[in-house]
C-alpha positions as CSV (number, residue, x, y, z in Angstrom):
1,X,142.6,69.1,120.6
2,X,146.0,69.2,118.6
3,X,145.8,69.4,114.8
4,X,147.6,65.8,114.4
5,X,144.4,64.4,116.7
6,X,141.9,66.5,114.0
7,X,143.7,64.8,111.3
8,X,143.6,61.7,112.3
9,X,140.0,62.1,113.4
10,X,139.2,62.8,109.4
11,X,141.0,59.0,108.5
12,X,144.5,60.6,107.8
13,X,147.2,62.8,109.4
14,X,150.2,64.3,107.9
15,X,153.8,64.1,109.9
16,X,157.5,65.9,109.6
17,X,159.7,63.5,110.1
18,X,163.7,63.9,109.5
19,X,163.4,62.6,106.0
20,X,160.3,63.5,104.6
21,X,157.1,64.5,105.2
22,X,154.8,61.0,105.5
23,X,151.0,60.8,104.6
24,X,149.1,58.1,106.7
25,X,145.4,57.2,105.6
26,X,143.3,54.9,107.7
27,X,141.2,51.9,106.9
28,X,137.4,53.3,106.6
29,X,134.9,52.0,109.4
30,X,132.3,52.0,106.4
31,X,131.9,53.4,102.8
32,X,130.8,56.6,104.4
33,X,133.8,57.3,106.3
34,X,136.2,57.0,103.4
35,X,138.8,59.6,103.3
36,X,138.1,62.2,100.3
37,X,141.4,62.7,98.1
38,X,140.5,66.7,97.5
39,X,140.0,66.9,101.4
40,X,144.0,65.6,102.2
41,X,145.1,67.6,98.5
42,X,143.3,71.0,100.3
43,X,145.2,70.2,103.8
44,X,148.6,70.0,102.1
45,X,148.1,73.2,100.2
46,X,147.1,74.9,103.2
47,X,150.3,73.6,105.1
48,X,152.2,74.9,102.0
49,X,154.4,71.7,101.3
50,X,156.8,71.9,98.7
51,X,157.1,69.4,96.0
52,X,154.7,66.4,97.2
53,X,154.2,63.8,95.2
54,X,150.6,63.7,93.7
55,X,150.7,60.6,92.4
56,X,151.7,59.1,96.2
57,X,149.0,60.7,97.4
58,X,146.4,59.5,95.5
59,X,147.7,55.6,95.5
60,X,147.9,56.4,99.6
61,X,144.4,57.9,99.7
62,X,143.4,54.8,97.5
63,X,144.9,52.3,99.7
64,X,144.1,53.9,103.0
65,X,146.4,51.0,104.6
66,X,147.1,52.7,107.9
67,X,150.9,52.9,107.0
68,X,152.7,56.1,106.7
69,X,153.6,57.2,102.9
70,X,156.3,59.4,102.0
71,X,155.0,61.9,99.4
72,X,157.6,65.1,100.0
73,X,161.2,65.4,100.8
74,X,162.3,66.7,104.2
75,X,161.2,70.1,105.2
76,X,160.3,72.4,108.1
77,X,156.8,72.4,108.6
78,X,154.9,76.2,107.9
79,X,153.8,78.3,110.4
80,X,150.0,79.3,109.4
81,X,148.1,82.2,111.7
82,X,144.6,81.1,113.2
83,X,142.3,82.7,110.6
84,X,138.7,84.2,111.3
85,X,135.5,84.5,109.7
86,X,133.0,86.9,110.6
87,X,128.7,85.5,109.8
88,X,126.2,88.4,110.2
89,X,122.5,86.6,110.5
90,X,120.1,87.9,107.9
91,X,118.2,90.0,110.1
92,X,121.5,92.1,110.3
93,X,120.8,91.3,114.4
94,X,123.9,89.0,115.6
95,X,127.1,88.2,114.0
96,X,129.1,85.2,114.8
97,X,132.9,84.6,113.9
98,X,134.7,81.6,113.5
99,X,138.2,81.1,114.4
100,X,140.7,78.2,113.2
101,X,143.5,77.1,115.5
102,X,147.0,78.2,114.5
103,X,149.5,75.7,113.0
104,X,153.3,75.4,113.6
105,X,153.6,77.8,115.8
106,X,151.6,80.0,114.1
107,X,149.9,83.5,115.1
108,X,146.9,83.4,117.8
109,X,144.0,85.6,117.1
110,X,143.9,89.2,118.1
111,X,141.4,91.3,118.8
112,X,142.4,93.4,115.8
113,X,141.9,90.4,113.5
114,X,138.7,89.7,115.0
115,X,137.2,93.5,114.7
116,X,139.0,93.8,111.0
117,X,136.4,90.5,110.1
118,X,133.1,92.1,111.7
119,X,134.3,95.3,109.8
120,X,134.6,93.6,106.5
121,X,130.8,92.4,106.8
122,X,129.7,95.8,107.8
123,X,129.8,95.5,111.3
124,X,129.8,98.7,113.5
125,X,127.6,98.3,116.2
126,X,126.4,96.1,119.0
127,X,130.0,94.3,119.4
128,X,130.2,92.7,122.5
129,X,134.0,94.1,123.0
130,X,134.5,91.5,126.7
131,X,133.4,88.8,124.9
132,X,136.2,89.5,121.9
133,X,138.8,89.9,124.7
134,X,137.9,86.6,126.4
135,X,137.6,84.8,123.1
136,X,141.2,86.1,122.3
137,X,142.3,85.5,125.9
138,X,140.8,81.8,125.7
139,X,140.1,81.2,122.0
140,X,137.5,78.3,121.2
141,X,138.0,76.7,117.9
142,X,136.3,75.5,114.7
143,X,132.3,76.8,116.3
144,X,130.5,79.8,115.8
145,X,130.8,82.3,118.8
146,X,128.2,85.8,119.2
147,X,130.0,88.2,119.4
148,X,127.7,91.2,118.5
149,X,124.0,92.0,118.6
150,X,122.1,94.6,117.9
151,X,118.9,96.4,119.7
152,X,115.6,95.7,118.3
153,X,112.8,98.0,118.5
154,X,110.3,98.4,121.2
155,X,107.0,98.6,120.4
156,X,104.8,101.8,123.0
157,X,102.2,100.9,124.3
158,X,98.2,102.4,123.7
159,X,96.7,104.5,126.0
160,X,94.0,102.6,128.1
161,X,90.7,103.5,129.7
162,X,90.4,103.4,133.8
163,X,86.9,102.6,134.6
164,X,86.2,104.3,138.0
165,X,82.8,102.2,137.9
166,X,81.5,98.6,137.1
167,X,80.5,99.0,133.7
168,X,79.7,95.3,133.1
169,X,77.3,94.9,135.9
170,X,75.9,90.8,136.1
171,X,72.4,90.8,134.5
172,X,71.8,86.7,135.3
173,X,69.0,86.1,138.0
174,X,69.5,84.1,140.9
175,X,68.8,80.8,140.6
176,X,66.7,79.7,144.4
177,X,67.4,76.0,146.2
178,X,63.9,75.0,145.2
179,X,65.0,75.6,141.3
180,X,62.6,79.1,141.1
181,X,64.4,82.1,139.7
182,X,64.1,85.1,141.5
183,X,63.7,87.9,138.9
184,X,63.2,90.8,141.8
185,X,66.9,90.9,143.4
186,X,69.3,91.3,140.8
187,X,71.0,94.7,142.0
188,X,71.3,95.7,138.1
189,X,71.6,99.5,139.2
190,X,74.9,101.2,139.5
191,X,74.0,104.5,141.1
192,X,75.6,107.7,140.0
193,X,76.0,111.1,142.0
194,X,76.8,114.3,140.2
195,X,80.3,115.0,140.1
196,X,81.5,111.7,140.6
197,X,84.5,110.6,138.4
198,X,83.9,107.7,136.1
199,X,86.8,107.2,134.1
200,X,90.4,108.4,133.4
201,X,93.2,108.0,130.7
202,X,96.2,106.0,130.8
203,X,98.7,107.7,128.9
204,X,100.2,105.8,126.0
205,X,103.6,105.0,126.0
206,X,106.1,105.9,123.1
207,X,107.8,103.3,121.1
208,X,111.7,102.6,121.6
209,X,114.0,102.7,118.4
210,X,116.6,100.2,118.0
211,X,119.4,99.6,115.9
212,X,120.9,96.7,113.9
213,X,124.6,95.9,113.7
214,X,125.5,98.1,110.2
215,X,123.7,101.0,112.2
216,X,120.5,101.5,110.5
217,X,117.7,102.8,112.8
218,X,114.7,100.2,113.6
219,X,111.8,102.3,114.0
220,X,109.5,101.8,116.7
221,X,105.6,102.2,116.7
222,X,104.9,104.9,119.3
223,X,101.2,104.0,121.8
224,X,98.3,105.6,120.4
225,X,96.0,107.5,122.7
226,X,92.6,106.2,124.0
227,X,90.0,108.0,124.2
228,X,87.2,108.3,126.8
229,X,83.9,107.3,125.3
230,X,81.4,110.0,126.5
231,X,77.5,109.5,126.2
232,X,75.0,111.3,127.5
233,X,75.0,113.6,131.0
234,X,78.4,113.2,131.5
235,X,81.1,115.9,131.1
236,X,85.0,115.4,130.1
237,X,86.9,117.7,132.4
238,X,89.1,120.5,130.7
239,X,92.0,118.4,129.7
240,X,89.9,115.6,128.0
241,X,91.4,113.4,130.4
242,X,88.9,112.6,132.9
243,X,85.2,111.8,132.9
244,X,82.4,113.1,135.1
245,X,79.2,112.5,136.1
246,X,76.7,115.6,135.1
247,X,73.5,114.1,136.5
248,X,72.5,112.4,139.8
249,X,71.1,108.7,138.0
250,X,72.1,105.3,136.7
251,X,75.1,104.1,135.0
252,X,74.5,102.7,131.2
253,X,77.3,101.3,129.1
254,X,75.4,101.7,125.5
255,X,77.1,101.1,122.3
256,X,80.4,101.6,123.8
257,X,79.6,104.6,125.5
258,X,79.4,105.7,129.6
259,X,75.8,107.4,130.3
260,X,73.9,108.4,132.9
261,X,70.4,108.0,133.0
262,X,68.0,109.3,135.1
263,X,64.9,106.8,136.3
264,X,61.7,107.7,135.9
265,X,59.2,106.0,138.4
266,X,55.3,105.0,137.4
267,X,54.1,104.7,141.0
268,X,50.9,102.6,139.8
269,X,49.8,101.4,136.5
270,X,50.6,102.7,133.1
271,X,47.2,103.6,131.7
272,X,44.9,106.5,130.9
273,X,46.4,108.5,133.9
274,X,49.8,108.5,132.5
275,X,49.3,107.8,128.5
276,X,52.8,106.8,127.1
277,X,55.8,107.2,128.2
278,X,59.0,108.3,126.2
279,X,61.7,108.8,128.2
280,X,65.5,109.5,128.0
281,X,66.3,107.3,130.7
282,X,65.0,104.2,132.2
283,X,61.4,104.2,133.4
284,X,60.5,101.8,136.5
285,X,56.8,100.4,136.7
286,X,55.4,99.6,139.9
287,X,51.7,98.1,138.7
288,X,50.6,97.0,135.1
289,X,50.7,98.2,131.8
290,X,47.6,97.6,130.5
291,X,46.6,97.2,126.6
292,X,47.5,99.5,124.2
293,X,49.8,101.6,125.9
294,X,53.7,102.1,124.7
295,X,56.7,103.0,127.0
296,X,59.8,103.9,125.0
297,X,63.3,104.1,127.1
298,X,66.7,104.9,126.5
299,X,67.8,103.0,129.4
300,X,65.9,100.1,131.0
301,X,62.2,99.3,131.5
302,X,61.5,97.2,134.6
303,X,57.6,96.4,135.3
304,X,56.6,94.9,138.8
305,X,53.6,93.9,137.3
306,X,51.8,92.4,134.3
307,X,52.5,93.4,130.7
308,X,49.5,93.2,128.7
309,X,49.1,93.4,125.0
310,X,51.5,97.0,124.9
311,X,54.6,98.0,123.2
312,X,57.8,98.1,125.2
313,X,61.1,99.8,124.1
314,X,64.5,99.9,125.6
315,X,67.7,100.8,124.7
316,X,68.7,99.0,127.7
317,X,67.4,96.1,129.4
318,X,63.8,94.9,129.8
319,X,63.2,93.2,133.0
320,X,59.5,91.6,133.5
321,X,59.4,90.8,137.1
322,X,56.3,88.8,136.3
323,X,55.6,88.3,132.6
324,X,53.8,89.0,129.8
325,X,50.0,88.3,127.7
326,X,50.9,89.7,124.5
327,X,47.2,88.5,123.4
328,X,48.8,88.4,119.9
329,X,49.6,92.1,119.8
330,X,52.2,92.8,122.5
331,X,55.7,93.9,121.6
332,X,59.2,93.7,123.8
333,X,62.1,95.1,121.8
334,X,65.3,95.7,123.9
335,X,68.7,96.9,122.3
336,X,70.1,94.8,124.9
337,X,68.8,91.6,127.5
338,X,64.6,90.9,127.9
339,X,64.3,89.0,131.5
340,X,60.5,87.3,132.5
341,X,58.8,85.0,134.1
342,X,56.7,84.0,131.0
343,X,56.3,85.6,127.6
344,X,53.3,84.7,125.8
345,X,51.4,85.7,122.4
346,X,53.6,88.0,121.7
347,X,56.8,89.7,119.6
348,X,60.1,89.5,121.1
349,X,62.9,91.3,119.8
350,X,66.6,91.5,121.7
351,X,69.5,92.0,120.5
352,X,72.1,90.3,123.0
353,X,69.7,87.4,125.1
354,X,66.6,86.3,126.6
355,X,65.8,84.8,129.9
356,X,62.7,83.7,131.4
357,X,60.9,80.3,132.3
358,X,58.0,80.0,129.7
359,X,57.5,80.9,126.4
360,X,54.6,80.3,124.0
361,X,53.4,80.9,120.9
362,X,55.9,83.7,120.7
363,X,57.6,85.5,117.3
364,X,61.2,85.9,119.0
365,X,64.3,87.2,117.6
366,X,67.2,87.2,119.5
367,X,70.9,88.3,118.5
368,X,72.5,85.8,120.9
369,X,71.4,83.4,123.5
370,X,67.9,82.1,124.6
371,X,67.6,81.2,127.9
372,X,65.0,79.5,129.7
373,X,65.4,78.2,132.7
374,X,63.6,77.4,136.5
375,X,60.8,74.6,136.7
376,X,59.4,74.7,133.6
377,X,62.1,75.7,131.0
378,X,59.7,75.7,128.6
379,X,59.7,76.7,125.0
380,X,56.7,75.6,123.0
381,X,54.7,77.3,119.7
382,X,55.5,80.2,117.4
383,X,58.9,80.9,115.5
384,X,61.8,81.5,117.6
385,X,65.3,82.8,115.5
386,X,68.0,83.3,117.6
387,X,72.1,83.6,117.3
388,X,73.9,81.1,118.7
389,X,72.9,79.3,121.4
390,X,69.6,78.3,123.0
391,X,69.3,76.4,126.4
392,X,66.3,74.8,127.8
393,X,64.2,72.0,129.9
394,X,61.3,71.8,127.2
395,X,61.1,72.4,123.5
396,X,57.3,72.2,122.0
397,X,54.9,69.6,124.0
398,X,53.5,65.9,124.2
399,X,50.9,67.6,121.8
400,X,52.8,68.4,119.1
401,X,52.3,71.5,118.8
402,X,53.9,73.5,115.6
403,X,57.0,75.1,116.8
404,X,59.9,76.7,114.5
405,X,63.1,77.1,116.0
406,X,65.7,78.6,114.2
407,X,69.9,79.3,116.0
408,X,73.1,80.0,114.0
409,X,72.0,83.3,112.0
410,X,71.3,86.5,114.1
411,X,68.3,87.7,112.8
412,X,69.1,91.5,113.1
413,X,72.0,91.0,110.4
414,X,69.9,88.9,107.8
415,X,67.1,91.9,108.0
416,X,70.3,94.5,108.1
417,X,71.3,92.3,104.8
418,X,67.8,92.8,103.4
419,X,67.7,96.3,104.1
420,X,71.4,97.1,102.1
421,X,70.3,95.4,99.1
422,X,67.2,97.3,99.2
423,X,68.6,100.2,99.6
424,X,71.4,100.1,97.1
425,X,68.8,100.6,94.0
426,X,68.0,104.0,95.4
427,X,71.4,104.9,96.3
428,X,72.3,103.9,92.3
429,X,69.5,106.0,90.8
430,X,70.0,109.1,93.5
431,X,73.9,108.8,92.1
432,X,73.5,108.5,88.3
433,X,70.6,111.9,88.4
434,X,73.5,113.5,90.4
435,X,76.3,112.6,87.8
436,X,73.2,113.8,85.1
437,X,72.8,117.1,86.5
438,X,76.7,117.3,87.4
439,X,77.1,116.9,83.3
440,X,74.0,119.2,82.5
441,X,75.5,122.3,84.5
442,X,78.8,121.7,83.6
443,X,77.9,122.0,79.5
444,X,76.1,125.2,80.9
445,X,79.4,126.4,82.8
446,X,81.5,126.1,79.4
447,X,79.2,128.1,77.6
448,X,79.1,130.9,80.5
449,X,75.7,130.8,81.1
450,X,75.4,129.3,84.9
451,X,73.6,131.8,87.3
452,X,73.7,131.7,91.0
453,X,71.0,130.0,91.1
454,X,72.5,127.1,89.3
455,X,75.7,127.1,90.7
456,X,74.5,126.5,93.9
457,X,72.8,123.2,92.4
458,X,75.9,122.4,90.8
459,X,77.4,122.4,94.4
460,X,74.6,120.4,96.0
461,X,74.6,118.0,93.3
462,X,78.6,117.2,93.6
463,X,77.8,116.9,97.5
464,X,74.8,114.7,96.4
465,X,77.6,112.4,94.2
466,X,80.0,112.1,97.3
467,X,77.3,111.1,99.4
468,X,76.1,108.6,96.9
469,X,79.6,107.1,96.4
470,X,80.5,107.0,99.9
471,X,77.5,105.1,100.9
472,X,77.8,102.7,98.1
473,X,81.1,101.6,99.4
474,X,79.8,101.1,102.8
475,X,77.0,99.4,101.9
476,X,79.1,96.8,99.7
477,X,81.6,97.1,102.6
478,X,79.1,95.8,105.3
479,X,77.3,93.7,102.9
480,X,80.2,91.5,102.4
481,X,81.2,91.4,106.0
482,X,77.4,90.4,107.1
483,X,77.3,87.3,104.5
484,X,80.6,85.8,105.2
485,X,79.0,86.2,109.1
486,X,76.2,84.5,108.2
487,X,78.8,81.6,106.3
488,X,79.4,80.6,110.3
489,X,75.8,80.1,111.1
490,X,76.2,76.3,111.6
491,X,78.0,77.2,114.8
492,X,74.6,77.5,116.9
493,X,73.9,75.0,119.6
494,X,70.3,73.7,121.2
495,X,71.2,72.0,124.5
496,X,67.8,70.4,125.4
497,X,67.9,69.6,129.2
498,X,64.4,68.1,129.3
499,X,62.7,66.9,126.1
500,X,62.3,67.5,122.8
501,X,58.6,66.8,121.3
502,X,57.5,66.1,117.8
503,X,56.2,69.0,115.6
504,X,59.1,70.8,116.0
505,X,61.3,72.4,112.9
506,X,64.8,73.0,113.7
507,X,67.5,75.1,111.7
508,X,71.4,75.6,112.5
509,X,72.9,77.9,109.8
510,X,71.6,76.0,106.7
511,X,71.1,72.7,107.9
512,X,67.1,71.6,108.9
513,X,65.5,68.9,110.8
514,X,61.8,67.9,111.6
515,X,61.6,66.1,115.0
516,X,59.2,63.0,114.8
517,X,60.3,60.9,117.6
518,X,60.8,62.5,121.5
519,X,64.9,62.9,122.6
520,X,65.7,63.9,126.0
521,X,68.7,65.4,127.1
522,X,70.6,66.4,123.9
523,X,72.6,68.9,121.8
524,X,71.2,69.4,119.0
525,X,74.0,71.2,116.6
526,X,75.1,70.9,112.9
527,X,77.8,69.2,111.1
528,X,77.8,71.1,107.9
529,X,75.2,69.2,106.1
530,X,72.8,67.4,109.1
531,X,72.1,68.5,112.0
532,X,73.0,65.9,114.8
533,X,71.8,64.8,117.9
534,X,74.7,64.7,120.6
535,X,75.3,64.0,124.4
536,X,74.4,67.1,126.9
């Protein structure tokens, strides 16, 4: 586009003609489109005319008639070189330049001119020297071209964990045609050989630097290494980068940690011929345990039979292939999953979910879900606290029998809760009688008259104030982490797939509700202030 088509684009153009030099300013579409009288003043100054008439050009501006107005005498027009302006983004990343078109045969631009404006904003790296040569080659006017960029940095990446093995093996029973559950086939095992190799270490990769267009560095954040977590019977080979089994057993994945455990088999009941059982590993039961009797596992405890009123504890899994008569004085704590048939009369305790088909007049805690499922799905009697969700056929009976039922809040972090505040009184006093025998000694020091014998209570008693101090942190640490958990609790959800009976007292985070009519096939769940009934 010539410059007299630019011109007369803006509502004016200028012209050389043999006796003058003529200003023409065009009738406005609108009041919008009016020529500015600074805008034609700025063009004439940059076109360096001598001795134009100001006055003219106002009156012409003014008018804007469409008819040419002399406002200098004759004169050869000025030659004026194509100018450019070099923009650097704020990020110091990418700079643009700007180039305006030479007038009257004046200078293109060069690549000199276009280097010389990068340099003058601080330019010296990243220019993108083919695209300068094509844009003095073929130079595009009046827009903003890239012409340089710099690198930006490349994050590394962590090292990751290989797992050789299926750590996360699927705990959920299989549901039969005829709606039963089968509880006996669930393959939960992951058998372990010595020897075998059960993970390995992805190195991490490092960071790449990168630089921005006045040179400064950008420095990258190098991959941090993973490391293997190792838990019990397994060995890390010489390196640290491999993991190995160090026992013939079963694979455990327990607090973020690989283990293998070995089983231990009860071939009949658990009673008078084998007293209790404690065990590192997980114990299998193959008959009963009978009343009064206690088997304590690291891993899993599985029982063929019928749990009577005993005490069952797992660091794994429970699994009740048939179920349990708690007779009021049974106990099933698992640091993991409890699968039954039926619990009944007794204390439940897990801390991820529960599954079975029955439970009654039960004291249940559960960290997570509640499951309960097959032909009855039925939950009736008791006080039942659990996490976040429960799912059922059945909650409490045509009878109306008394049945609490509390989801939103794990239980384990409100007793955790109570246990911190507790616990800080006695962390308060054991620091202020360290700080008071800190001061005591100290006097004594001063004076020189500290003996061995004290000095060595001056030591324990500044270890004593560390250990004090730390653990007041972490208590208020965790104390404030747990309560603005428990701030979610109306998040919990009771999807009722059957009925739910009158008598029963229901609680989502904060919210509670006594059911007096029957409601079948619900979700029961909270809005903040009620809880509401909703569609499945």
């Amino acid at each position: 586009m010539t410059e007299g088509k630019l011109q007369k684009d803006k509502g004016y153009s200028l012209t050389y003609e043999n006796d003058g030099v003529y200003l023409t300013v065009y009738k406005p579409l609108d009041f919008f489109s009016r020529v500015s009288e600074s805008d034609v003043l700025n063009l004439i100054r940059k076109k360096k005319i001598q001795n134009y008439n100001a006055n003219l050009v106002s009156e012409t501006v003014k008018r804007c008639e469409g008819i040419p107005v002399k406002i200098a005498d004759a004169q050869e027009e000025a030659k004026i070189d194509s100018t450019v302006e070099a923009i650097v983004s704020q990020d110091k990343m990418m700079a643009f330049v700007i180039l305006t078109p030479p007038e009257a045969n004046g200078a293109p631009p060069t690549l000199e001119s276009i280097v010389q404006a990068l340099y003058s904003k601080g330019v010296v790296f990243g220019m993108n020297e083919a695209k300068i040569r094509e844009l003095v080659a073929h130079p595009v006017y009046n827009q903003q071209i890239l012409v340089a960029e710099g690198i930006p940095p490349k994050n590394g990446k962590n090292g990751e964990v290989k797992y050789l093995i299926d750590i996360k093996k699927d705990r959920r029973p299989i549901i039969m045609e005829d709606g039963t559950v089968n509880y006996k086939d669930m393959n939960l095992i992951e058998n372990i050989t010595k020897g075998q190799k059960l993970a390995e270490l992805i190195p991490p990769i490092k960071g790449r630097s990168g630089r921005n267009l006045v040179g400064q560095e950008l420095k990258a954040i190098d991959g941090r290494p993973a490391f293997i977590p190792r838990g019990k019977n397994v060995v890390l080979s010489p390196d640290g980068q491999e993991l190995f089994a160090n026992i013939d057993g079963q694979l455990m994945y327990v607090d973020g940690k690989i283990s293998v455990f070995p089983t231990y088999e009860v071939m009949a009941n658990v009673d008078n011929s084998t007293g209790n059982i404690r065990f590192i590993g997980n114990v299998n039961v193959r008959g009963n345990v009978l009343s009064g009797f206690e088997i304590e596992a690291g891993g899993n405890i599985e029982v063929n039979g019928v749990v009577e009123a005993a005490v069952l504890k797992a660091g794994g899994d429970i699994i009740l292939k048939r179920g349990m008569h708690g007779n009021g004085k049974g106990i099933l704590i698992s640091a993991r999953d409890i699968i039954s048939k039926y619990i009944e009369s007794a204390n439940v305790e897990a801390k991820n979910d529960i599954k079975a088909e029955a439970i009654m007049h039960c004291d249940i805690k559960c960290g997570n879900k509640l499951e309960l499922g097959g032909k009855k799905g039925l939950l009736v009697g008791g006080t039942v606290r659990v996490g976040k969700e429960v799912d059922l056929k059945f909650l409490g009976s045509q009878m109306s029998t008394a049945t609490v039922l509390e989801v939103g809040i794990d239980p384990h972090l409100r007793e955790r809760l109570k246990f911190l505040k507790n616990d800080i009184p006695n962390m308060e006093d054991g620091l202020l009688k360290a700080n008071q025998a800190i001061t005591l000694l100290n006097k004594l020091k001063l004076s020189g008259d500290l003996t061995m014998e004290k000095r060595e209570i001056l030591a324990k008693s500044t270890r004593a104030k560390f250990f004090y101090e730390n653990k007041l942190k972490e208590y208020k640490k965790e104390i404030a982490e747990i309560e603005e958990m428990l701030q979610l609790g109306a998040n919990g959800r009771i999807r009722v797939r059957g009925s739910v009976f009158p008598g029963v007292r229901v609680a989502i985070g904060n919210s509670m509700l006594y059911i007096k009519e029957e409601a079948q096939y619900c979700t029961l769940y909270s809005d903040g202030a009620d809880i509401r009934f909703g569609p499945l």
